[in-house]
C-alpha positions as CSV (number, residue, x, y, z in Angstrom):
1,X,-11.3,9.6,17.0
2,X,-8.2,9.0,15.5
3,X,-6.0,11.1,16.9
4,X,-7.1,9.9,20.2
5,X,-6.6,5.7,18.9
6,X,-3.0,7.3,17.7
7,X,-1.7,9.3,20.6
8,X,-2.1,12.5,19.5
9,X,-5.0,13.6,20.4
10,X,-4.5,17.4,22.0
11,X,-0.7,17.0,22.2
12,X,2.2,17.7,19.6
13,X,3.2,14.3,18.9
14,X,3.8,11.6,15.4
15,X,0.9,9.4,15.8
16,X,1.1,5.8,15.7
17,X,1.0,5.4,11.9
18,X,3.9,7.2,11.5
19,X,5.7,5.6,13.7
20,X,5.1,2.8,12.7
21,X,6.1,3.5,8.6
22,X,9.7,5.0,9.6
23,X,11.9,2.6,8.2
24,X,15.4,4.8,9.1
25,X,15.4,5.5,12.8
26,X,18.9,7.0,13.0
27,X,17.9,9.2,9.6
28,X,15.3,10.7,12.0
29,X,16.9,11.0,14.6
30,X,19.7,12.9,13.0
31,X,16.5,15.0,11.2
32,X,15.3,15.9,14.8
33,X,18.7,16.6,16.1
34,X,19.0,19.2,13.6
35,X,15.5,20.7,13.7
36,X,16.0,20.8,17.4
37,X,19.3,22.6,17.4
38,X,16.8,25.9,15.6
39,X,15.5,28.4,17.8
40,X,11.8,27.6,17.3
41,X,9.4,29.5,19.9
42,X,6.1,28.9,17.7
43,X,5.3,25.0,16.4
44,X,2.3,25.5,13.9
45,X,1.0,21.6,12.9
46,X,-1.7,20.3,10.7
47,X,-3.9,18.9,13.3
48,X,-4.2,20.5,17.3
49,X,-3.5,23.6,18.8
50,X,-0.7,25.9,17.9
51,X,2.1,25.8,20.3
52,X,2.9,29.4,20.6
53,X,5.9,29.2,23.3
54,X,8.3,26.9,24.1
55,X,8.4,24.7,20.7
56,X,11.9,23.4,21.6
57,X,10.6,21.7,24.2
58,X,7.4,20.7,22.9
59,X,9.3,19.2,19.8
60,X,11.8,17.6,22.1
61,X,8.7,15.9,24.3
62,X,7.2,14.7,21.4
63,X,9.6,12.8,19.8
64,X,10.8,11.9,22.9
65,X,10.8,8.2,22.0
66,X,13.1,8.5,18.5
């Protein structure tokens, strides 16, 4: 239930508490610029499915709005 009230229920994406805590927007949006510079094919998170192609892309869409 509250992955679905947060937005990220059956997706990869930071839910609405955390977006709503981050303080520094450019900090992480210089943290994502990095992370998305690796050569990730697999994205393994703490709640959801595995992403097990195309991570890039999947941790491009979802944080998307950093």
């Amino acid at each position: 239930m509250y992955l679905k009230l947060s937005g990220a229920w059956q997706r990869l994406a930071p839910t609405m508490l955390i977006r709503s805590v981050i303080k520094d927007r450019e900090a992480v949006r210089a943290s994502l610029a990095r992370a998305q510079a690796w050569d990730v094919e697999r994205v393994v998170v703490c709640h959801g499915d595995v992403v097990e192609q195309g991570g890039r892309e999947a941790v491009r869409n979802a944080f998307a709005r950093f």
